[in-house]
Steps between C-alpha positions, in 0.01 A plus 500: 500500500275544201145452520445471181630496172356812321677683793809352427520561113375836587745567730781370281391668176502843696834465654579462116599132513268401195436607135117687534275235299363778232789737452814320542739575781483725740700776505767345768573256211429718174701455222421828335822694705551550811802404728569271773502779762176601386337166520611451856429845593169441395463108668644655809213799512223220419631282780526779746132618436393110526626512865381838535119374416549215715600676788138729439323212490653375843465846664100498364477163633619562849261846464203263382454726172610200292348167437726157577495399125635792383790550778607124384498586128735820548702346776566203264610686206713661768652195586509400129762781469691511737603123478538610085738781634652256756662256199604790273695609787601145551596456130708818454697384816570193326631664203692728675653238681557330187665778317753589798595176493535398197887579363622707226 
């Protein structure tokens, strides 16, 4: 659950799920080049070091090196992710499903 909502957009916008507010999009969603493989290549290594820094902030927290604010922040963000990578995965399902059984 999000605490707050500055944790949420943040965590969004750095999974690349929003345009930045100064330069455009990010680069999972630039329209200067770049191919589909790239852009999920690149959401995928975002996503995995979101998790990564969550799971730092839970080892710290169990360690007492961290405080509770910040452990909620990146395990949030975490969460924030994973449920993002949960309905891609749900969605491309769906269309494959869709596409296999759809006739020709």
């Amino acid at each position: 659950m999000v605490t707050n909502a500055l944790g949420a957009i943040s965590a969004y916008k750095k999974s690349g799920g929003m345009a930045d507010s100064v330069g455009g999009p990010t680069k999972a969603g630039s329209a200067t080049g770049g191919d589909f493989s790239s852009m999920v290549t690149d959401f995928l290594g975002n996503a995995v070091d979101s998790l990564k820094e969550g799971e730092k902030a839970a080892t710290a927290a169990v360690t007492g090196k961290a405080d509770l604010a910040s452990v909620v922040t990146a395990m949030d963000n975490a969460e924030i992710v994973l449920t993002e990578i949960t309905a891609i995965r749900d969605k491309v399902i769906a269309a494959y499903q869709s596409i296999t059984s759809s006739s020709i």
